[in-house]
RODO-2510 file (C-alpha; in nm, 4 decimals, decimal comma):
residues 478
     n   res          X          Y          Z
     1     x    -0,1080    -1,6957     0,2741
     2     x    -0,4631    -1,7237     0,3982
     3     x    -0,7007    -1,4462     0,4600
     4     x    -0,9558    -1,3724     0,6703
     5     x    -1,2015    -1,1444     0,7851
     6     x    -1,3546    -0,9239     1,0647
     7     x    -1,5618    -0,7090     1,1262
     8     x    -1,3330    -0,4630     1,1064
     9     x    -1,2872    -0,4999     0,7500
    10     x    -0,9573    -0,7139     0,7437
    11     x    -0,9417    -1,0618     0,5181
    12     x    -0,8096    -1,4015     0,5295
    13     x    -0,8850    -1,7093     0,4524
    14     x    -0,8233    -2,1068     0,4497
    15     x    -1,0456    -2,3540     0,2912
    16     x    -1,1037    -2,5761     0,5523
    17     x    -0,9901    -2,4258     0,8380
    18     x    -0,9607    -2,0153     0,8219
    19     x    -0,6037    -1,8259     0,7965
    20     x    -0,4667    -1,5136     0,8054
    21     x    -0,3917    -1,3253     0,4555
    22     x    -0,1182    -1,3764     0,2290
    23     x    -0,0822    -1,7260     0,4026
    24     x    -0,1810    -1,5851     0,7288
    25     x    -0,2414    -1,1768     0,6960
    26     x    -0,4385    -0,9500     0,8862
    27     x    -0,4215    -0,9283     1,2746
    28     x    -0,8110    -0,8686     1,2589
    29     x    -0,8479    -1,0771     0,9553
    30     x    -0,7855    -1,3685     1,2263
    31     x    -1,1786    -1,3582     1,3413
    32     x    -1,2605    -1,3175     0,9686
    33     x    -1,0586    -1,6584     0,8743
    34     x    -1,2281    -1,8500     1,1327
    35     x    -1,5601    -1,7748     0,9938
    36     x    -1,4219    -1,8457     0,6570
    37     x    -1,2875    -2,2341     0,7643
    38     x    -1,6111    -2,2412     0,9611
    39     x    -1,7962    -2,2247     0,6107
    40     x    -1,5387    -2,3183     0,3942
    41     x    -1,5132    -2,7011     0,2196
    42     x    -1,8286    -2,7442     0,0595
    43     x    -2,0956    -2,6267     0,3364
    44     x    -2,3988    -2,7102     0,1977
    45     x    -2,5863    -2,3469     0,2610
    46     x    -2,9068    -2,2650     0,0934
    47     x    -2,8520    -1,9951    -0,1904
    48     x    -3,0290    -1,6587    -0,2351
    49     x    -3,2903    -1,7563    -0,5118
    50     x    -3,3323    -1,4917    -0,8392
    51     x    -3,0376    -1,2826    -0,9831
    52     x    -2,8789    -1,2884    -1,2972
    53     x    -2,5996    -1,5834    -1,3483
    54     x    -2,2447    -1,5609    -1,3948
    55     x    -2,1031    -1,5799    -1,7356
    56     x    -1,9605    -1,8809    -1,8181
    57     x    -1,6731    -1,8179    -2,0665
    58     x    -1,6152    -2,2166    -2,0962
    59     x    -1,6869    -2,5318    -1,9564
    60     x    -1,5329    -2,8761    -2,0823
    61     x    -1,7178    -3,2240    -2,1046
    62     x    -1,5804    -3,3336    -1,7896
    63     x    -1,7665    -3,0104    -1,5742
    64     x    -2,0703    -2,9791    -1,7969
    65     x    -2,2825    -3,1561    -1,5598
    66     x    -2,1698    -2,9460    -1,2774
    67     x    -2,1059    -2,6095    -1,4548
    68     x    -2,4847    -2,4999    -1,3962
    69     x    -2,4161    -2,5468    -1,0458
    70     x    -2,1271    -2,3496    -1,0536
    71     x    -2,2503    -2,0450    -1,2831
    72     x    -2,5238    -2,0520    -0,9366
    73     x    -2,2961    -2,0373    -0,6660
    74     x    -2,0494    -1,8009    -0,8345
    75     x    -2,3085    -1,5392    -0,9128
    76     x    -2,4658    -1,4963    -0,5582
    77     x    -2,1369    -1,4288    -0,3952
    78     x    -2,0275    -1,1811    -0,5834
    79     x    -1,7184    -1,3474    -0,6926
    80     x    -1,5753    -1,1486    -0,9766
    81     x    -1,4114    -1,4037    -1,1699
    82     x    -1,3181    -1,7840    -1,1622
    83     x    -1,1005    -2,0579    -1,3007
    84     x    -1,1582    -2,4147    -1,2163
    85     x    -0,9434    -2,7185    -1,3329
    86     x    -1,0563    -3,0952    -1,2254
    87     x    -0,7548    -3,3770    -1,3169
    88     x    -0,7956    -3,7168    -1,3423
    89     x    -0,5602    -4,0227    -1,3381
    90     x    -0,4791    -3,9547    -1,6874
    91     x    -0,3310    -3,6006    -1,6162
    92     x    -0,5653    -3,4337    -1,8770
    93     x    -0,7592    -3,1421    -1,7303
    94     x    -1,0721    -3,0139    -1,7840
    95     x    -1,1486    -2,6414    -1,7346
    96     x    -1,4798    -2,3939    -1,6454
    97     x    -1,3926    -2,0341    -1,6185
    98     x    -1,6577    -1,7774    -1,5356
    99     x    -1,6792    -1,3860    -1,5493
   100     x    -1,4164    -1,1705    -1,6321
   101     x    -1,1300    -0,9227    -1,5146
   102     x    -1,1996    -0,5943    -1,3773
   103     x    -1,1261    -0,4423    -1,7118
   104     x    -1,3638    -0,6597    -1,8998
   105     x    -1,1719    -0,8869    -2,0260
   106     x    -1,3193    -1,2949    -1,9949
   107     x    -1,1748    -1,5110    -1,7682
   108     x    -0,9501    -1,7488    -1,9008
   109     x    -0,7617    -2,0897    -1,8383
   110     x    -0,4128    -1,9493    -1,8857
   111     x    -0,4848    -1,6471    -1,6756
   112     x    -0,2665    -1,6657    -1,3556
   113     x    -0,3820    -1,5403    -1,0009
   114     x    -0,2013    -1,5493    -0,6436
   115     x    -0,2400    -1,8893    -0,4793
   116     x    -0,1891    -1,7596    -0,1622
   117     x    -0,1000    -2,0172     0,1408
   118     x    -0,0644    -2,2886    -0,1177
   119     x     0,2740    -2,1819    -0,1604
   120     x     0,3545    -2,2952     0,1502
   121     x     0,3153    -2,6740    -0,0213
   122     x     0,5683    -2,5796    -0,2597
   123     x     0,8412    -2,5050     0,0250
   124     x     0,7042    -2,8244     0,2401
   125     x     0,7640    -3,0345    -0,0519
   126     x     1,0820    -2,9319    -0,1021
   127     x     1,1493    -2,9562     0,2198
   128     x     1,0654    -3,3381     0,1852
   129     x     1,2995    -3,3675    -0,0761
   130     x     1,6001    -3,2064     0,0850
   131     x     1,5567    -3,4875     0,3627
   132     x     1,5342    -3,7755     0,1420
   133     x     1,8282    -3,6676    -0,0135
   134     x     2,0111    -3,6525     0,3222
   135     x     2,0543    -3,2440     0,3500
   136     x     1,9472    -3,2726     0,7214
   137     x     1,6829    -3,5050     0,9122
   138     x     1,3303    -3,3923     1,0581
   139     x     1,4730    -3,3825     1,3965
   140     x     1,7222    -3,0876     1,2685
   141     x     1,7163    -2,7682     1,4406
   142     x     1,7227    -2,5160     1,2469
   143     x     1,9874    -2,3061     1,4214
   144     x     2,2186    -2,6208     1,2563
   145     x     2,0875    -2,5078     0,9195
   146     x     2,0396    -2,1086     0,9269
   147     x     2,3230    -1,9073     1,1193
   148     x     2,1776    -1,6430     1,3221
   149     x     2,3270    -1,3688     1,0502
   150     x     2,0361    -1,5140     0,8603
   151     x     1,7200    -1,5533     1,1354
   152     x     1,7441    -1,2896     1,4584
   153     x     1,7265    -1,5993     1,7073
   154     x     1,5857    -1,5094     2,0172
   155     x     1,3190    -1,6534     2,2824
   156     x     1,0578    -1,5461     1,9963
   157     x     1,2152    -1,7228     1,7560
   158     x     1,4054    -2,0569     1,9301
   159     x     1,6972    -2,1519     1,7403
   160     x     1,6298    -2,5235     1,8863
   161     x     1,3136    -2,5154     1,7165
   162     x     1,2948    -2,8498     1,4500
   163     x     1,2077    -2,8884     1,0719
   164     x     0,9225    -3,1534     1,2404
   165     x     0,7962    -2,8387     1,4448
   166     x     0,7896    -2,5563     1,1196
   167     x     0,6621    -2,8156     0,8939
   168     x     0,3601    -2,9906     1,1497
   169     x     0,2737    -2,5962     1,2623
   170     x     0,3731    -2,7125     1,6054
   171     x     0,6668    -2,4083     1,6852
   172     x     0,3800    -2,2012     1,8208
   173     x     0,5748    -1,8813     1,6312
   174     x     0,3460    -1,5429     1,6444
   175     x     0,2628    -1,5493     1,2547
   176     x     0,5067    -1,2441     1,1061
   177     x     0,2388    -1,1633     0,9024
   178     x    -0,0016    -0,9487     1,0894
   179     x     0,2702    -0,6845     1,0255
   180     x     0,1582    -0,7135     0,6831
   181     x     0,0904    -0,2708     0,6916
   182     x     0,4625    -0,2147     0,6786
   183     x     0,4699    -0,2722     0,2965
   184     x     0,2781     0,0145     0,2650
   185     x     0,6359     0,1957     0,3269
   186     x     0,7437     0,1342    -0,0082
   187     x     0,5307    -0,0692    -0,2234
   188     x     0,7694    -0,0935    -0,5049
   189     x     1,0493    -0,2653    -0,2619
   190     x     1,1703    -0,6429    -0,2461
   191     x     1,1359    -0,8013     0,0837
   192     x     1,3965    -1,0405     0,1509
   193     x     1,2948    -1,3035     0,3670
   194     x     1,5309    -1,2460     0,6570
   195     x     1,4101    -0,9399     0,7071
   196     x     1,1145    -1,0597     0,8272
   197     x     1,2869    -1,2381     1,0940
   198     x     1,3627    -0,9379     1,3096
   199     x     1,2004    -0,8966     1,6347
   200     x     1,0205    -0,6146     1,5360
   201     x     0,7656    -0,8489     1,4060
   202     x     0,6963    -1,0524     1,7135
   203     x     0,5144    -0,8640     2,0039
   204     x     0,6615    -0,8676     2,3220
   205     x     0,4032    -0,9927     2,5356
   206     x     0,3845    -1,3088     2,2944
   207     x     0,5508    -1,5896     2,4069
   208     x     0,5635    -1,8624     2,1675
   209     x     0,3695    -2,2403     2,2762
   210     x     0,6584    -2,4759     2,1349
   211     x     0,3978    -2,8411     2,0978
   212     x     0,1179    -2,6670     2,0417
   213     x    -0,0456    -2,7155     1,6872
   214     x    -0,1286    -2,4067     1,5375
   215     x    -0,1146    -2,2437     1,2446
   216     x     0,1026    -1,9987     1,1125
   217     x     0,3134    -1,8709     0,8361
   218     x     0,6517    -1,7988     1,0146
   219     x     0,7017    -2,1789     1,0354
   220     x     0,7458    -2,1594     0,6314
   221     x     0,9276    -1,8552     0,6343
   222     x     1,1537    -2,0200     0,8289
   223     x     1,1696    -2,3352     0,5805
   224     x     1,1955    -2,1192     0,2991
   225     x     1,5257    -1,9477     0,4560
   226     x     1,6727    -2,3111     0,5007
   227     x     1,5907    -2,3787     0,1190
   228     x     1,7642    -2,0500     0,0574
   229     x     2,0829    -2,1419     0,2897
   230     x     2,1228    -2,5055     0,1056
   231     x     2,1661    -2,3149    -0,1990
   232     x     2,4259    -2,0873    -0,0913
   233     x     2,1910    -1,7910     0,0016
   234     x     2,2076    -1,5306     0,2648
   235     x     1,8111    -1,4676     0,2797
   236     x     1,8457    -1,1695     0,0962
   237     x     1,8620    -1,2479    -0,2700
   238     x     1,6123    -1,3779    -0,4776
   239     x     1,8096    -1,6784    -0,7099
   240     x     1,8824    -1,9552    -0,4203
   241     x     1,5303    -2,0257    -0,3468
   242     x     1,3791    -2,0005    -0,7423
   243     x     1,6155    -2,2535    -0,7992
   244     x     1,5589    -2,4798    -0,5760
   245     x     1,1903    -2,4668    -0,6242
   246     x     1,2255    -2,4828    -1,0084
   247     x     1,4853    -2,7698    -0,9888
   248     x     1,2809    -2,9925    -0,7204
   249     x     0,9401    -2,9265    -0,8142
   250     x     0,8030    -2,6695    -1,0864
   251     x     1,0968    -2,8329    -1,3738
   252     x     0,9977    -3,2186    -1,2691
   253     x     0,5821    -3,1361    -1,2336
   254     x     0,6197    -2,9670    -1,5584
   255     x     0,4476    -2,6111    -1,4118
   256     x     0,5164    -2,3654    -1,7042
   257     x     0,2907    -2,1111    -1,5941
   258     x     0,4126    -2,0840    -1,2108
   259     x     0,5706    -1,8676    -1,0327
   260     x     0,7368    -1,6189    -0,7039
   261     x     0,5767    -1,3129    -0,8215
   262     x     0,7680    -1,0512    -0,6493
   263     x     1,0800    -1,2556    -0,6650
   264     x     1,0521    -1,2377    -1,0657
   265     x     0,8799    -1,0013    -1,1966
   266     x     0,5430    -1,2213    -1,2988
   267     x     0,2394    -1,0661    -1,1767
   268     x    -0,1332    -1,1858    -1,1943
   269     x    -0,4289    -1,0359    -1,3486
   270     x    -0,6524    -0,7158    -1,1405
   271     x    -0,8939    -0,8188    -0,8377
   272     x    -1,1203    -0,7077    -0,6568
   273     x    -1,1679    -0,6429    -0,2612
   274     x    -1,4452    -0,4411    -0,0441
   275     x    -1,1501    -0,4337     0,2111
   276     x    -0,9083    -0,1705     0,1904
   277     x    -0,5639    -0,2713     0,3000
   278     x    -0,3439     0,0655     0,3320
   279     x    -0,4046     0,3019     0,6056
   280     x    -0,3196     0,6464     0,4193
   281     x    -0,4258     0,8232     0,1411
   282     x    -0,1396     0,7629    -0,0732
   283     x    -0,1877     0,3808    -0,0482
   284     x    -0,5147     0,3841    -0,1604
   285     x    -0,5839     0,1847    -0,4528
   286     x    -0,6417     0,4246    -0,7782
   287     x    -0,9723     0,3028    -0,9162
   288     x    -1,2935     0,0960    -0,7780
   289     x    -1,4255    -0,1895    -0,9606
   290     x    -1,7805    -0,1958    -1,0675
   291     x    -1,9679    -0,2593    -0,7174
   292     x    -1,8675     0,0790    -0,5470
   293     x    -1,7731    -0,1418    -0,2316
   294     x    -1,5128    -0,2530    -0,3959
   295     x    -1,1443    -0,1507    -0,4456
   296     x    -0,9270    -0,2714    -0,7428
   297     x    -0,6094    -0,3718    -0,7244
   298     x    -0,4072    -0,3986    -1,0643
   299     x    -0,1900    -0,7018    -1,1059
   300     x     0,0781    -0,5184    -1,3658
   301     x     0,3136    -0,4366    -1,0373
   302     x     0,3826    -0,0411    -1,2303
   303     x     0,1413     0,1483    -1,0330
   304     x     0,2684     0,3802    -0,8118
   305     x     0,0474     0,2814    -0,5140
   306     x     0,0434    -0,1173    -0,6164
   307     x     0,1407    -0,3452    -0,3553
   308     x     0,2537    -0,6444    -0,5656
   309     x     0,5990    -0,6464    -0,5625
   310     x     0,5957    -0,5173    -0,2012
   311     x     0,3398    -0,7571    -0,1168
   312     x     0,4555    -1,0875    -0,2785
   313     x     0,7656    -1,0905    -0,1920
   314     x     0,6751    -0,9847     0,1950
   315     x     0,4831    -1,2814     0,1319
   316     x     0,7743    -1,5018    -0,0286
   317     x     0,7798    -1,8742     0,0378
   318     x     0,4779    -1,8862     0,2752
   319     x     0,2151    -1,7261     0,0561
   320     x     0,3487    -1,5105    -0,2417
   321     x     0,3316    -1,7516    -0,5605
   322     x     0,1377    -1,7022    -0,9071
   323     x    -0,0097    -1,9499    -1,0958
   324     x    -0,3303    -2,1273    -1,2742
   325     x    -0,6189    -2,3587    -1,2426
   326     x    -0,4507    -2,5740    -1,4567
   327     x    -0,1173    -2,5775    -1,2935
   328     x    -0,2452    -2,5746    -0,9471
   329     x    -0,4836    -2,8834    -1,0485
   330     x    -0,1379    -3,0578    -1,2007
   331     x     0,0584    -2,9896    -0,9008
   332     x    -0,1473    -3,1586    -0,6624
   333     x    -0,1408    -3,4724    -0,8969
   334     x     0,2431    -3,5030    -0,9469
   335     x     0,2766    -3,4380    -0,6004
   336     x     0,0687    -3,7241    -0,4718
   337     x     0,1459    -3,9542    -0,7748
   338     x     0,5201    -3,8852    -0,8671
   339     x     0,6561    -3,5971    -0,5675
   340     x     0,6698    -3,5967    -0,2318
   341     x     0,2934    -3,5717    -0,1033
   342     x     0,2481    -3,8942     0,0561
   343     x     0,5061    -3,8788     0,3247
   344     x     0,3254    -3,5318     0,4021
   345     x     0,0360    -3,7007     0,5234
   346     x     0,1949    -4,0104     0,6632
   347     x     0,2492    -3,7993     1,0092
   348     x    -0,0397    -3,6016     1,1326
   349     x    -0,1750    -3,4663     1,4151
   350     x    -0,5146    -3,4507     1,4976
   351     x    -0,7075    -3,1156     1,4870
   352     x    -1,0566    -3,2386     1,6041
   353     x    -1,3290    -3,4750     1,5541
   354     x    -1,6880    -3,5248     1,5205
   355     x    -1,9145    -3,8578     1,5494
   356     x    -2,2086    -3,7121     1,4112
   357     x    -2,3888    -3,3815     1,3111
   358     x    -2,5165    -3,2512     1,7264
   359     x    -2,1659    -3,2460     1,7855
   360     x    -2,0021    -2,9020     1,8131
   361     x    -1,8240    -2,7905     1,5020
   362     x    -1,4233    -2,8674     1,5005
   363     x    -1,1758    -2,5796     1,5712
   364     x    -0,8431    -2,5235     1,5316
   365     x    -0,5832    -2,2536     1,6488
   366     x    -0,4096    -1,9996     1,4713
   367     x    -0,1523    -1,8384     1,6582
   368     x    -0,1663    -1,5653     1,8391
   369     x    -0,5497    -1,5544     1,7376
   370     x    -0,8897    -1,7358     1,8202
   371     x    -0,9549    -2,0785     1,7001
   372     x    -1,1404    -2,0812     1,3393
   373     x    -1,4526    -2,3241     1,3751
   374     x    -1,5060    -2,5391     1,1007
   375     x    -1,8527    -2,5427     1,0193
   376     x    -1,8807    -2,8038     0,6985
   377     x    -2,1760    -3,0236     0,8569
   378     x    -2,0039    -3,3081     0,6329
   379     x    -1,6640    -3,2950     0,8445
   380     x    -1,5839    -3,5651     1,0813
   381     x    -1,2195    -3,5569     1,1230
   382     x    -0,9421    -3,2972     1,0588
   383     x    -0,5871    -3,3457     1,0634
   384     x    -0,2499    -3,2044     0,9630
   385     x     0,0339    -3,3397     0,8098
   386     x     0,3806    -3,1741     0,6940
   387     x     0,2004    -2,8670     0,5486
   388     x    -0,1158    -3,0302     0,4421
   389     x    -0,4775    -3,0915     0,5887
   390     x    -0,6390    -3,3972     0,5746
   391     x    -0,9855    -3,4089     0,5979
   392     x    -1,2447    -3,7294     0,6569
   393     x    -1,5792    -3,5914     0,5074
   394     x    -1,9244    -3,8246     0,5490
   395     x    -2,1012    -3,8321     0,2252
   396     x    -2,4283    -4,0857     0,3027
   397     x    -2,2973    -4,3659     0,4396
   398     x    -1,9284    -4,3130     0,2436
   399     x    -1,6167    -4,1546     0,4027
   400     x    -1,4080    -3,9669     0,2112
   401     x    -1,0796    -3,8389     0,2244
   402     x    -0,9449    -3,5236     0,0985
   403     x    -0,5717    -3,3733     0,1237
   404     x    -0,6039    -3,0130     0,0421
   405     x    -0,4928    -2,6262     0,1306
   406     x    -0,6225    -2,3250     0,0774
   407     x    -0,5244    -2,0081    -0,0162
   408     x    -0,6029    -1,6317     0,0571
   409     x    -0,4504    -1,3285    -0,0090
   410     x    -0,5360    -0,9632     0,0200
   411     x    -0,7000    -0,9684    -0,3236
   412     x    -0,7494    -1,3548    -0,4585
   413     x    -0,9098    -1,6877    -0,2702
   414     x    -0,8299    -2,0318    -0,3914
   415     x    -0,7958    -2,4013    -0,3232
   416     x    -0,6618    -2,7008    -0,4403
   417     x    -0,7426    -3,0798    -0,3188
   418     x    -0,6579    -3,4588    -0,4155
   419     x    -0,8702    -3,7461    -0,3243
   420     x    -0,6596    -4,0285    -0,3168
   421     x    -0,9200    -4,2786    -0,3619
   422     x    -1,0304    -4,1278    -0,6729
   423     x    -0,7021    -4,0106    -0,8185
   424     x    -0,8647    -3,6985    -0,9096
   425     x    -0,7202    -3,3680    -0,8018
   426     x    -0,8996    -2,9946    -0,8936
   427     x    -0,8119    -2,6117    -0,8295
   428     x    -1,0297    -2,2981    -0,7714
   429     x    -0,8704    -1,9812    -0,7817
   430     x    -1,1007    -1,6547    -0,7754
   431     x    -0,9956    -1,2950    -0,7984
   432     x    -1,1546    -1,1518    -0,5264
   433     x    -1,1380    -1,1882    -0,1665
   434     x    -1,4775    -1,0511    -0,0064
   435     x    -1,5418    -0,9295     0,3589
   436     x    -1,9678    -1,0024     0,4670
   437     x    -2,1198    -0,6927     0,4109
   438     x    -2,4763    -0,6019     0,3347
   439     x    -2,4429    -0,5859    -0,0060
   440     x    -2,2434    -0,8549    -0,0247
   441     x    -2,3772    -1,1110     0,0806
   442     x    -2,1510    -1,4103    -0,0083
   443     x    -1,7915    -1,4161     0,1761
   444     x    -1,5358    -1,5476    -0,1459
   445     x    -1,3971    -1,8485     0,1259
   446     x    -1,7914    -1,9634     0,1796
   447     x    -1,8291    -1,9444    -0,1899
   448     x    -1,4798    -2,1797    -0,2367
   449     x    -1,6246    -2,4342    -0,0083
   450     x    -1,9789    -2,4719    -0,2183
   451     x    -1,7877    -2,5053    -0,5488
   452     x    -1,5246    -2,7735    -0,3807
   453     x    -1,8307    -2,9747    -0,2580
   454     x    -2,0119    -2,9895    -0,5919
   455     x    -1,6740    -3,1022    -0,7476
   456     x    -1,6510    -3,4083    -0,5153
   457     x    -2,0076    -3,4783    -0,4890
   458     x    -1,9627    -3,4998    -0,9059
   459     x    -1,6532    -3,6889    -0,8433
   460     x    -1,7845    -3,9779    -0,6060
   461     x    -2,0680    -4,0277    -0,8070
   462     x    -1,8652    -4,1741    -1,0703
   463     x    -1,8844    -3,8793    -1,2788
   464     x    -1,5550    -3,7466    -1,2607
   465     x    -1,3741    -4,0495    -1,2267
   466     x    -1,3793    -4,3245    -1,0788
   467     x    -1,1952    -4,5189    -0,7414
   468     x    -0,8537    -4,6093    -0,8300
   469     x    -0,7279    -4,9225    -0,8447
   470     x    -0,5872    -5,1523    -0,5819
   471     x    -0,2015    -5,0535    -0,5291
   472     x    -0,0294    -5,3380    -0,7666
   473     x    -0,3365    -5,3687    -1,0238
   474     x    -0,3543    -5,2479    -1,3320
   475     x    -0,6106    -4,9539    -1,4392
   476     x    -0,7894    -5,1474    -1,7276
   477     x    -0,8995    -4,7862    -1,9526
   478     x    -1,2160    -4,7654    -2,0812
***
């Protein structure tokens, strides 16, 4: 899920392009998301000067020349705590963590937060998968999949609707969820994914734009259901779709410390927010972390007003996995090495463009909400694949390409990327999702896109690693 933020307080956000919560939350997080994207990958801001640094808890050879930089942008924002993994063609990570949980305790590499929308590259990629082993084609509707005991079929949700459409964001589907608030009705319940089908959670007046490229997390919702239904599910247990996912992709990439948080039980540490999610006083979150802005949310799923399990699994498929820097950082290099990834980028459609820096920033869509600018001066083309952006940045006179998604939900920011030239691939997940405020200056989703553009700056220079060979050639080590 992505999050973003307005100012009416609601958050979401997307790395390079802005999104809703949880993969796509808030209705008024949609304004919020669009200033995140607008800032996000690496925008090149001036920081406030003075303050006292972040605490860096560790920082490996391979980040030490960029870990100052880091402990600088991280302290600014107010970003409560951060894990960072960069990956090379050698599959060995390197890790910088900074600050610590709400209770005090430093951050660490095997700490696990919510990833957010990058789920949703877990159920594309197995997606992928189920094709190439002939389950169904990419011209498939999904009515032919998913009976309509499973998904409420109706003019808001077309049964002749394609896996090409759900996976390229091109079904036009009102994004289920900006319905998010109905947790609040029981915050310690499971949320199968069919329920989320129903057409309570599709407006009336909205008429879904079937072509049109925007983005939204009902399209993996709806992928995540056809997992489910190849595996004998119903869309209301929990077991088809782990399996799947654990069979395809975690058990082959070799993710030990990944995971559906409200489908099993795994939660991640506390965050932060200055947003409050629940309207009424029995949803409000117990305690306040230090800054008196902000609320905490505790990631052990047993309080009696926690949203986790509620949350998580509302999120499901499209937005409600667990997992670390380290994992997230190894994901994206099996899956453009060894999984799937590459035929998720060989289709795309084009978001925008720019030839040079007077051109007007590029904006996408999100349905049902306005499009999210995309303000990285660096930018010059953006495109989308099956479930993945791909984005041509202009670094002096060098292009560079970078396949990457970003995550947001109510509580946690993050992003992971893989520069194919470079073989490199790196995570940044943060435990704390801010709204602008006046003490705050820093929105989390600005802050993600100055630490990803310090890790590729490092990374083209040569110091992280360096272009990788011609397909064919051997890598002579050094």
């Amino acid at each position: 899920m992505r999050m973003q933020t307005t100012s009416a307080g609601n958050t979401a956000g997307s790395l390079t392009k802005q999104r809703t919560p949880m993969t796509s939350m808030p209705a008024a997080a949609g304004r919020a998301v669009a200033n995140t994207r607008a800032l996000l990958v690496g925008i090149g801001l001036a920081l406030a000067a003075g303050g006292a640094v972040a605490e860096v808890n560790r920082c490996d050879d391979a980040l030490k020349p960029i870990c100052g930089k880091m402990d600088e942008l991280i302290q600014p924002s107010n970003v409560l705590g951060a894990s960072i993994a960069l990956m090379g063609r050698d599959g060995k990570p390197a890790f910088a963590t900074f600050n610590k949980t709400p209770e005090g305790e430093p951050i660490t590499p095997q700490m696990r937060f919510e990833i957010g929308s990058i789920s949703k590259t877990f159920t594309a990629a197995r997606i992928m998968q189920l094709i190439e082993q002939g389950a169904f084609t990419l011209d498939t509707a999904i009515a032919e999949i998913v009976p309509s005991t499973e998904i409420a079929y109706s003019d808001k949700v077309p049964g002749n609707l394609t896996i090409r459409n759900l996976l390229a964001m091109t079904s036009g589907l009102y994004d289920y969820v900006h319905a998010y608030r109905v947790i609040g009705k029981d915050l310690s319940a499971f949320w199968p994914m069919r329920r989320m089908t129903s057409s309570g959670y599709f407006p009336d007046e909205y008429q879904p734009k079937v072509g049109e490229l925007c983005y939204g997390s009902t399209n993996t919702l709806l992928l995540g259901l056809v997992i489910d239904r190849q595996n004998g599910g119903n869309g209301l247990g929990k077991e088809p779709l782990l399996k799947s996912l654990r069979q395809g992709l975690l058990a082959p990439a070799e993710l030990t410390n990944t995971f559906m948080g409200g489908y099993e039980g795994v939660y991640p540490i506390s965050s932060c927010t200055n947003v409050n999610y629940f309207d009424t006083e029995r949803n409000v979150p117990p305690k306040r972390c230090a800054n008196p802005e902000s609320f905490l949310y505790t990631g052990d799923g047993k309080a009696p007003n926690d949203s986790k399990t509620a949350y998580l699994s509302f999120a499901g498929p499209a937005g409600g996995m667990i997992s670390t820097a380290g994992d997230m950082a190894s994901w994206f290099h099996w899956l453009f090495t060894k999984g799937p990834g590459n035929q998720m980028v060989k289709e795309t459609g084009l978001i925008g463009e720019r030839q040079g820096d007077a051109d007007p920033p590029i904006t996408w869509s999100k349905c049902n909400q306005s499009p999210w600018p995309y303000g990285d001066p660096k930018l010059r083309r953006l495109e989308y694949g099956f479930t993945m952006e791909i984005a041509t940045y202009q670094y002096g006179a060098k292009p560079v390409k970078v396949y990457g998604f970003l995550g947001g939900s109510l509580t946690f920011n993050s992003y992971v990327l893989y520069l194919p030239e470079y073989g490199v691939s790196a995570a940044i997940l943060l435990n704390n999702f801010n709204n602008f405020t006046d003490t705050f200056k820093y929105m989390t989703t600005l802050q993600l896109g100055q630490l990803t553009t310090t890790i590729v700056e490092q990374v083209i220079a040569g110091k992280g690693s360096e272009p990788a060979p011609p397909r064919g050639a051997k890598h002579r080590a050094q």
